[in-house]
C-alpha positions in Angstrom: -10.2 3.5 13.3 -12.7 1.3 12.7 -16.1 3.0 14.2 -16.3 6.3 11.6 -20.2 6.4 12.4 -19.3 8.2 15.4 -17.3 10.6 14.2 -18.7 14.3 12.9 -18.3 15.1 8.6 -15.6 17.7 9.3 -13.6 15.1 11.0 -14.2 12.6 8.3 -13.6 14.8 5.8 -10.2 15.7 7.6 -9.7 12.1 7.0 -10.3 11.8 3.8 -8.1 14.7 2.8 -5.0 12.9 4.6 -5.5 9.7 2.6 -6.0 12.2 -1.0 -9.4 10.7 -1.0 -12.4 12.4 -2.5 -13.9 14.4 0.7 -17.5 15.5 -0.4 -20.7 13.9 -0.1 -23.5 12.4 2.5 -21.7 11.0 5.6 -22.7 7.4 4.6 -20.1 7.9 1.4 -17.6 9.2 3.2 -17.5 6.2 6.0 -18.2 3.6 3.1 -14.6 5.7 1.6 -12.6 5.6 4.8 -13.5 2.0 5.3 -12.8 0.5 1.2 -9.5 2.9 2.2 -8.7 0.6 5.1 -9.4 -2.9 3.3 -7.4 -2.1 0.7 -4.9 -1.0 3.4 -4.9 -4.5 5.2 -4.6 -6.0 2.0 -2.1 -4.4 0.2 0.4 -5.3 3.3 -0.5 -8.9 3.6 1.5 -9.3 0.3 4.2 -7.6 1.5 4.4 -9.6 5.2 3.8 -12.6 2.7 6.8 -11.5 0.1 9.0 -11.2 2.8 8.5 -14.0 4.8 9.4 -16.4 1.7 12.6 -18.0 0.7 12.6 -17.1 -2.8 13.3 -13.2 -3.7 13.0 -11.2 -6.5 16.7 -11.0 -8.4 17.8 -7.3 -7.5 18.0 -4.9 -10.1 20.9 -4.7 -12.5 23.8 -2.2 -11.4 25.6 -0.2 -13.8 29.7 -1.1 -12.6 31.2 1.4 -15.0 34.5 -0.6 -14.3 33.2 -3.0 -17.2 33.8 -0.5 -19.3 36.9 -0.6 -21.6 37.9 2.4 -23.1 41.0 2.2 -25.1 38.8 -0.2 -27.6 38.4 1.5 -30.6 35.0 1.1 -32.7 35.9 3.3 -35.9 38.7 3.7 -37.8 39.7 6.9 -36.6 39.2 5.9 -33.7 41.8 3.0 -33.7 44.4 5.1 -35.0 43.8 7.6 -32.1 43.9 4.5 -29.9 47.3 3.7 -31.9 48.8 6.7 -31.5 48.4 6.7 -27.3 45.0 8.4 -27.3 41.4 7.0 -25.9 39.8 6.4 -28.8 36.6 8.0 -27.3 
């Protein structure tokens, strides 16, 4: 909603409390809020339309594939002759 001139301070202050915005003040403030609230709205998801429109991607985030893991390696001593002996050598 563009037009918040029109609208009473209750409802803007409704508003206001949606977005987690500070709701107190002359009706002037609170307008001048809603409307910074919607530029940086318009702005913050013309990056994103941007982002996804373009060939190159972010890499994706490293998985953990506990498969990798190898458990029967030993890393101490004890360890290696638990390994020897048939255990895990956890």
């Amino acid at each position: 909603m563009s037009d918040y001139t029109k609208l009473k301070n209750a409802e803007l202050e409704t508003l206001l409390k949606e977005r987690s915005l500070p709701h107190t003040g002359k009706k002037a403030d609170l307008v001048a809020r809603l409307q910074e609230s919607d530029s940086k709205k318009v702005s913050a998801e013309t990056p994103t339309t941007a982002a996804a429109s373009s060939t190159t991607l972010a890499p994706a985030e490293d998985e953990i594939d506990w498969d990798d893991d190898d458990t029967t390696k030993a890393t101490t001593a004890p360890a290696a002759a638990a390994v020897a002996a048939g255990g895990l050598g956890e």
